[in-house]
C-alpha positions in Angstrom: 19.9 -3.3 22.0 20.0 -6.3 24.1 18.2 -10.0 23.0 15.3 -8.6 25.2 14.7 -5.5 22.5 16.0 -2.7 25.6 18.3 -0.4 24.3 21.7 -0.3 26.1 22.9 2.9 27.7 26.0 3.3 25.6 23.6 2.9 22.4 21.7 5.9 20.8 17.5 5.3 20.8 18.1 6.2 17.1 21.2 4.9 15.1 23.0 6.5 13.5 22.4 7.2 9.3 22.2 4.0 7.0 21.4 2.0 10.1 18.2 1.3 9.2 18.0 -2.2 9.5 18.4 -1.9 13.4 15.0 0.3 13.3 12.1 -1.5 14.4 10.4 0.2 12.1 12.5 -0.9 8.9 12.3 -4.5 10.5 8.5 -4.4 10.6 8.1 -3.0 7.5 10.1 -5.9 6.1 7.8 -8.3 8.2 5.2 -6.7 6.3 6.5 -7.2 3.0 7.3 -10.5 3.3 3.9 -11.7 4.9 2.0 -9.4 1.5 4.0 -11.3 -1.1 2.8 -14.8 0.3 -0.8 -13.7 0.4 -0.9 -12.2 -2.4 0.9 -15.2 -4.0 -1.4 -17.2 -2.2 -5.2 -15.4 -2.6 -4.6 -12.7 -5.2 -4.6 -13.5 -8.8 -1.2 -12.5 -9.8 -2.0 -11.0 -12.8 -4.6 -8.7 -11.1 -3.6 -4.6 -10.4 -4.8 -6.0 -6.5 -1.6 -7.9 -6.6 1.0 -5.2 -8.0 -0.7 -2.5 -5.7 -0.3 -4.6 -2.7 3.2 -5.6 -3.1 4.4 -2.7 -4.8 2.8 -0.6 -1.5 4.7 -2.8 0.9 8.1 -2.8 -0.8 7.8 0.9 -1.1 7.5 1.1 3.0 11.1 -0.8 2.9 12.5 1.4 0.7 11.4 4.2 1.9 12.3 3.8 5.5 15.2 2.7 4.8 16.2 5.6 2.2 15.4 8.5 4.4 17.8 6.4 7.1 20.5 7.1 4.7 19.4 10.0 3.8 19.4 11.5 7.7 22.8 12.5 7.6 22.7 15.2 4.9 18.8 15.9 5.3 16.0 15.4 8.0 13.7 17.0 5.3 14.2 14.1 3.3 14.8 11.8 5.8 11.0 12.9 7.1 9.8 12.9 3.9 10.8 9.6 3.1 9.6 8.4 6.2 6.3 9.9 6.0 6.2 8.1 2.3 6.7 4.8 3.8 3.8 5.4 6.3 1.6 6.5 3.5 2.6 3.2 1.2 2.0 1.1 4.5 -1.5 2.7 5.8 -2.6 1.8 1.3 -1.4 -1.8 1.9 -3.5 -1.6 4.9 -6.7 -0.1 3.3 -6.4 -2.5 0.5 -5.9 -5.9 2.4 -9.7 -4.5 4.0 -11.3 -4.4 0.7 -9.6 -8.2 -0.6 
């Protein structure tokens, strides 16, 4: 991918297993995290179940993307279950940062 985010010709759309940190996806999801932490830090009481849930749900996107990345080279089951567990952590942390 060039510094303009256009993928090259002699590079695949999708990289190949355990390159997840090249995914878009795995990059925003880290965005994500990091940007939930410092709110939560910043207007959640940290003690509060708000504050686990929320960080919890966006650290489990991360992982998750980037496990079933890894994981694409033995299994695209796993690999789309993972994925699809990622999406589900990311659209809580979205439905819970509504009701804060």
């Amino acid at each position: 991918m060039d510094a303009g985010g256009t993928v090259r010709a002699d590079e695949p759309l999708i990289p190949k297993h355990g390159g997840y940190r090249k995914l878009k996806s795995f990059q925003v999801a880290q965005l994500i995290y990091d940007i939930t932490v410092r709110f939560c830090d910043r207007y959640v009481e940290r003690r509060s179940r708000a504050h686990d849930q929320m960080v919890q749900a966006a650290r489990s996107g991360v992982q998750n993307i980037a496990e079933g990345s890894q994981a694409s080279g033995t299994s695209k089951k796993t690999e789309l279950k993972l994925t699809n567990v990622a999406r589900a952590s990311l659209e809580e942390l979205q439905k819970r940062r509504r009701n804060e």
